[in-house]
N, C-alpha and C positions, 0 to 999 in steps of 0.2 A: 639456234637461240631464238627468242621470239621479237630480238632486234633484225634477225635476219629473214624469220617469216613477214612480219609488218614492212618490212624495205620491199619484198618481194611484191606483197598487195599495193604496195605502191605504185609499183612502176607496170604491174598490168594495169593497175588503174588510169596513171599516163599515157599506157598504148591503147587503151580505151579508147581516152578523151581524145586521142590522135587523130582517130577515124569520123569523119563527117557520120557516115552512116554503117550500121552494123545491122546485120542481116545474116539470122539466128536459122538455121533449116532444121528442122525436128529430125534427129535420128534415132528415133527410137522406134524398138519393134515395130510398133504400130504403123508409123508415118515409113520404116525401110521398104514394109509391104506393099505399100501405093507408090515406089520409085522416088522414095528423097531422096535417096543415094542417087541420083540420076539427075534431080533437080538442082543440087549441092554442086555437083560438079559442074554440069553447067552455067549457074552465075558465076563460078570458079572460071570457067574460059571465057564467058563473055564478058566480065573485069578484065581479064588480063587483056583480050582482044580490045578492050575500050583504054588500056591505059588506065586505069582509077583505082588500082592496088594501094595507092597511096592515102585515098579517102574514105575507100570503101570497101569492108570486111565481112569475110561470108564464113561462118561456122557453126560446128555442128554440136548442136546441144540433146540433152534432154529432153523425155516428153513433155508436151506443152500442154496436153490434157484433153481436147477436145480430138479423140483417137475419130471419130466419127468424120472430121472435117482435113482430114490428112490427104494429101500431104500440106503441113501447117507451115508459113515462113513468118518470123517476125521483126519487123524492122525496126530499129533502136538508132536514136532514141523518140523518134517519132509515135511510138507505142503502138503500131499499125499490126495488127494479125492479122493474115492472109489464108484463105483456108484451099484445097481442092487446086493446090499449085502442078501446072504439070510445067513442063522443059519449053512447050512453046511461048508460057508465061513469061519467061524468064526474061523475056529482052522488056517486054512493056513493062513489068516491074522496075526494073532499072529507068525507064523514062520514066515512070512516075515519082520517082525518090524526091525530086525535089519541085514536083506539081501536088495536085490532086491524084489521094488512092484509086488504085482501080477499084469502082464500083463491085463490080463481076464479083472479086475476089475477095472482098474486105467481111470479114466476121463479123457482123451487125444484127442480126438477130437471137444470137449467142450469148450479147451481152451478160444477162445475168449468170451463166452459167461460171462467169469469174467472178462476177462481181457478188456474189452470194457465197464464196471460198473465201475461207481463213487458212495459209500454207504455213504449216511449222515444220512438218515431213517434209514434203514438197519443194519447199522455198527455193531451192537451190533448181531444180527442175525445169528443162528452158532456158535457165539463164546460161550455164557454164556449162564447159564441151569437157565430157565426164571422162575424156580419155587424156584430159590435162591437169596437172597437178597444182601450176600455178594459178589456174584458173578458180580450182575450188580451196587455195590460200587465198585469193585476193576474196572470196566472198567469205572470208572470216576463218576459213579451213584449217583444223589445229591449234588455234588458240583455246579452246575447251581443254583441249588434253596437257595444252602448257600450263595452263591453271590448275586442273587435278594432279597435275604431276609437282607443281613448285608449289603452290599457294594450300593446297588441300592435306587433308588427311583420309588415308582410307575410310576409315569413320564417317567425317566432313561428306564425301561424294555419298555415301548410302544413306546419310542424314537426309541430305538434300532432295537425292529423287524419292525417297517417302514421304517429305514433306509437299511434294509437286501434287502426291495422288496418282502417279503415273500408273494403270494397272498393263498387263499384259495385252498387246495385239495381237496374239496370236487366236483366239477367241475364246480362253476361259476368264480372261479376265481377272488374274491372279494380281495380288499387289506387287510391284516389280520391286520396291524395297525391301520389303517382307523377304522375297525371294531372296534378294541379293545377301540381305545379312546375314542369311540362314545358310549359306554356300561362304560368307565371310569366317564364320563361328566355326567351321567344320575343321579341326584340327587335321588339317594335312599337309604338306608343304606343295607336293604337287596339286596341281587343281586346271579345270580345262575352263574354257569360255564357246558356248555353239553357240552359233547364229543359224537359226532351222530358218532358211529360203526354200524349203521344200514346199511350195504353194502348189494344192492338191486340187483344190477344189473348185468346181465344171465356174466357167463365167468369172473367176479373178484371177487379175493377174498388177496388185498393187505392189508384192515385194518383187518382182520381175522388172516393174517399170523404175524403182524405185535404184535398184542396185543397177540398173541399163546408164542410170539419167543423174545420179550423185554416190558414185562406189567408196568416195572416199569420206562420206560420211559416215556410212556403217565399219568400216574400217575402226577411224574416228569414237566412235558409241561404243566398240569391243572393247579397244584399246581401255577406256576412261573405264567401263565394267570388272576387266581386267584390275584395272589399280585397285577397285574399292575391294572386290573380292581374294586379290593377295594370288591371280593365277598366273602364268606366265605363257601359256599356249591358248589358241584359237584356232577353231573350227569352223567354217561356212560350208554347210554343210544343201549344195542346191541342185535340182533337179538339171540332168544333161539336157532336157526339153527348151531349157534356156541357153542356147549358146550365146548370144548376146551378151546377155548376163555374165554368163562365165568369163570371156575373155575380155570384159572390161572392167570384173574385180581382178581380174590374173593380173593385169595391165596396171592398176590400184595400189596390188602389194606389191609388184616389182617397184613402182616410182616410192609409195612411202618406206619401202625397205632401204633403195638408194639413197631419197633424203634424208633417214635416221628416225624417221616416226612410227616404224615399229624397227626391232631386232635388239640388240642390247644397249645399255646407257644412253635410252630414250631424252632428250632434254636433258644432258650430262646428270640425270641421276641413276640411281642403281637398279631402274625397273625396266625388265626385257619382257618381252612379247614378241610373240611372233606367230602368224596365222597361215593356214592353209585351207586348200579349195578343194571339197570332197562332191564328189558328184553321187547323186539319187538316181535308180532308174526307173523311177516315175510309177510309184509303189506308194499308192494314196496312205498307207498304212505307216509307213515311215515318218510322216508328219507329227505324229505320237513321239512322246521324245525319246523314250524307252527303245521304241522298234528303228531310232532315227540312229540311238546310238549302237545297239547292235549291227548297223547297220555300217557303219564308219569302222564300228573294229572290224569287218570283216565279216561279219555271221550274217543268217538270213535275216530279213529285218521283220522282225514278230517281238510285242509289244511282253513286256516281263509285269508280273505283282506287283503294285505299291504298297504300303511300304520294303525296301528300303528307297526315297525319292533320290532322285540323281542327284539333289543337293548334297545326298548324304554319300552316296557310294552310285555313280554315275559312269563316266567313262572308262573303261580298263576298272573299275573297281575305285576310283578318286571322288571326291567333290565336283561336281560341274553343274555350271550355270547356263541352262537355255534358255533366250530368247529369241523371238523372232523379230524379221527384218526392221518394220514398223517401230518396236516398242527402242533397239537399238539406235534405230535415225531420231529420236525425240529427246536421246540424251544430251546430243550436244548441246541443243537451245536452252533443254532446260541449266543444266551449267553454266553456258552462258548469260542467260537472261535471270537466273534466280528460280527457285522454288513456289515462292507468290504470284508469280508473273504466272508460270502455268498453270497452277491452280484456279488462277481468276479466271480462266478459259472453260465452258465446256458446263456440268450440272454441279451438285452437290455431291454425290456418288464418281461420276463418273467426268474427271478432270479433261481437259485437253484436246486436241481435236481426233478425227477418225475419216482416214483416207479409206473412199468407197471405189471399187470398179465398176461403175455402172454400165449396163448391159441389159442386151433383153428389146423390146419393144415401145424404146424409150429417142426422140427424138436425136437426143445430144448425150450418146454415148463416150466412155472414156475413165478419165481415171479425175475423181476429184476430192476434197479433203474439206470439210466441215466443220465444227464444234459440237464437241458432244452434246446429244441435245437437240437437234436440228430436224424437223419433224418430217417424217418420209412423203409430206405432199410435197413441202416446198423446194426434197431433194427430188421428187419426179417430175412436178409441175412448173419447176419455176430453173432450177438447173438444168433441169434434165429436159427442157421444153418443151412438155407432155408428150403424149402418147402419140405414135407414127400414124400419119393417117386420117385423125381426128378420134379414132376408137373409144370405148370405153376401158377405163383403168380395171382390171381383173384384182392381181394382186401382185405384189416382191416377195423374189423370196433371197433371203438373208441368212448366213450362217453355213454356207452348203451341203452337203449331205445331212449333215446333223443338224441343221436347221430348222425354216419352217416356212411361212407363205403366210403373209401378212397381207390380209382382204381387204378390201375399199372402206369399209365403217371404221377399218383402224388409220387411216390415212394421215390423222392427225398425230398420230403415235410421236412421242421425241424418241431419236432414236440413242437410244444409252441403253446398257445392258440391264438393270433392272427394268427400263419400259420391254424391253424383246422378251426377255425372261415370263412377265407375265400374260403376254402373247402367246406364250407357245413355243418362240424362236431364239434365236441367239444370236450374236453380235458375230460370234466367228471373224477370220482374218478380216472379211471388209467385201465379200462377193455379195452385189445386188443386181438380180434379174428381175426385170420389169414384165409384166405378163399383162397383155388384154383380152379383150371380149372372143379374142378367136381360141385362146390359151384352152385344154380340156385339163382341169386340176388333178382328174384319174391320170391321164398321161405324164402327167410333171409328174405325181409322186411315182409310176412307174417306175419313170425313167429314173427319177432318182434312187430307189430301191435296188434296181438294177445295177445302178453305179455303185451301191454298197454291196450288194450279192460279189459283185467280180473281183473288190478292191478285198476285199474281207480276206483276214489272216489263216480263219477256219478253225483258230486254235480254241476258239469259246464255242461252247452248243449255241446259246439263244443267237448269235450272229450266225454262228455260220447255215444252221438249220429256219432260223429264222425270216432272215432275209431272203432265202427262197421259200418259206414259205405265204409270206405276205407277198412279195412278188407273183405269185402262181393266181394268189387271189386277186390281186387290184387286174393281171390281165381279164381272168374271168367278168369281171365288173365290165 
């Protein structure tokens, strides 16, 4: 009942406020790779060795964003981020909890790289240890779904996210209500829910960090998709390249299958859901929803005609509804917070914000989240704290494979899908590579040609004859 989730955010909130100081270790891919798992354990034995279990709490959250500065610890409530932590750190950390931060370590010219983020995806990320269920009820977790389930109408929830402006993050930018009502209308009793985590493309990795760092929110955004569209199964359907990922949505459905927030008479009403975890073997072509769901039944994954759209006859031959990671984690807010609320976010066209991977030759690499809108100087220049080196700015490129490479004169660009569009490029999941003066533009579009020549289905002439043949020629160049 949602007297019994609000008692629950209660009383983590009291064991919160219990602890003097809390001290956050980043466990996510990023930060596992430079030894947080190593650093985590360690303040773990040097508390217990100091006695101070009682004031002072060490756990492992989500990424924190600045993948560049890993391994990241953050000290709450002092608001202190520490970047480049190793095991030796660990004891002078702990003397400094209640002095002055260590200079060495303290993330200080980073600043802006937060302070220039607006998190709605995100939000949860860093704060709460993504392999705890309590942790992400106490920051509001399931109360969206107890309001679409008691207070809403299926109607009511696809009303709403149309009225947001929500479009698709998966990179065409499709309207997500549009979509939803059109899988709502489809006269079937069966009907599926996918969440394509299949993230393909070279330089991003935002639904990986996303599902690593708050599982139980896309969980959460299925479920609520689910009610407005009348389905009762789900799909997550994500690449084995993510085992992280995997075993801390596996971890996700088993605890909200235990507490009752998916499987049958959800919030004692009569709506059941239930999701499973389909693994990709890493088959750029599968990110197509068509070849995603061939891919799920069992057949090889190559991409079918439209019409018929999987709205209308998709999985096994049913209604089903794809979206990806992104567009799934922005439902619960917008439910929670209102329809106006996220539309006042972002441009005219293009609502809300957009979680970028930044990468490439860019000082302050990692995963960050913006408003639509947000102009690609002040996301390289001013978050991303220019170019490595001093160099000069070449170009980004955006949208990946199918994308483009957005030159220095555009730098002002806001980045929303009609300014990329008339660029050249595309918004795509959210991958941005930074490139400078050493970058050769023949090579990048090689290489990217290449990446399409290999991934390519072969089953259309102009791909599959094509991409090797413009590949043959950019080498010759």
């Amino acid at each position: 009942t949602l007297d019994e989730i609000l008692e629950i955010a209660r009383i983590e909130a009291d064991r919160e406020e219990g602890y003097r100081h809390r001290i956050n270790v980043c466990v996510a891919a990023g930060c596992l790779s430079c030894q947080s798992a190593s650093v985590k354990e360690a303040f773990e034995k040097e508390i217990a060795k100091r006695g101070l279990e009682n004031w002072c709490r060490v756990k492992g959250v989500g990424c924190l964003g600045l993948c560049s500065g890993g391994p990241l610890v953050a000290i709450e409530p002092a608001g202190i981020l520490y970047h480049a932590v190793s095991v030796p750190d660990v004891s002078d950390v702990l003397e400094a909890l209640d002095g002055r931060p260590l200079d060495r370590l303290v993330c200080s010219g980073e600043a802006p790289f937060f302070q220039r983020q607006r998190k709605i995806v995100l939000e949860n990320c860093g704060r709460i240890d993504p392999e705890r269920l309590e942790d992400y009820i106490a920051a509001g977790g399931y109360q969206a779904l107890h309001a679409a389930l008691t207070r809403m109408t299926p109607e009511e929830i696809t009303r709403e996210i149309t009225k947001s402006g929500l479009r698709g993050r998966g990179g065409a930018g499709f309207p997500t209500g549009l979509k939803w009502s059109t899988v709502a209308k489809a006269m079937n009793e069966t009907k599926f829910v996918i969440c394509n985590a299949d993230e393909g493309d070279p330089g991003a990795f935002m639904d990986r960090s996303v599902l690593e760092s708050d599982p139980h929110r896309v969980l959460e955004g299925m479920a609520i998709a689910a009610r407005a569209v009348g389905a009762n199964h789900g799909f997550i359907y994500v690449r084995a390249e993510y085992p992280l990922a995997v075993k801390r949505l596996k971890t996700a459905i088993a605890q909200a299958e235990h507490a009752g927030f998916l499987g049958n008479n959800i919030f004692h009403t009569p709506f059941r859901f239930d999701i499973k975890v389909r693994l990709g073997a890493g088959a750029f072509v599968c990110g197509e929803e068509t070849a995603l769901i061939a891919s799920i039944e069992g057949q090889l994954g190559r991409p079918r005609p439209r019409p018929p759209y999987p709205a209308e006859a998709g999985l096994w031959g049913y209604p089903t509804l794809i979206n990806n990671v992104e567009t799934l984690a922005n439902i619960v807010p917008i439910i929670r917070e209102g329809s106006q609320w996220f539309a006042g976010i972002g441009t005219e066209k293009s609502k809300g914000t957009k979680v970028f991977a930044l990468a490439g030759r860019v000082n302050n690499t990692g995963l960050i989240e913006v408003p639509m809108g947000t102009s690609l100087r002040e996301i390289v220049f001013e978050i991303g704290g220019g170019i490595k080196e001093g160099k000069q700015f070449k170009a980004a490129q955006t949208g990946g494979p199918s994308g483009g490479c957005i030159p220095e004169h555009s730098l002002d660009l806001p980045m929303d899908y009609e300014s990329l569009a008339q660029v050249g490029s595309i918004m795509g999941s959210g991958g941005m590579i930074v490139m400078d003066e050493t970058s050769c533009m023949v090579d990048v579009a090689r290489y990217f040609m290449e990446f399409c020549r290999s991934e390519s289905c072969g089953k259309c002439v102009p791909c599959r004859v094509g991409t090797t043949q413009i590949h043959k020629l950019l080498g010759k160049i």
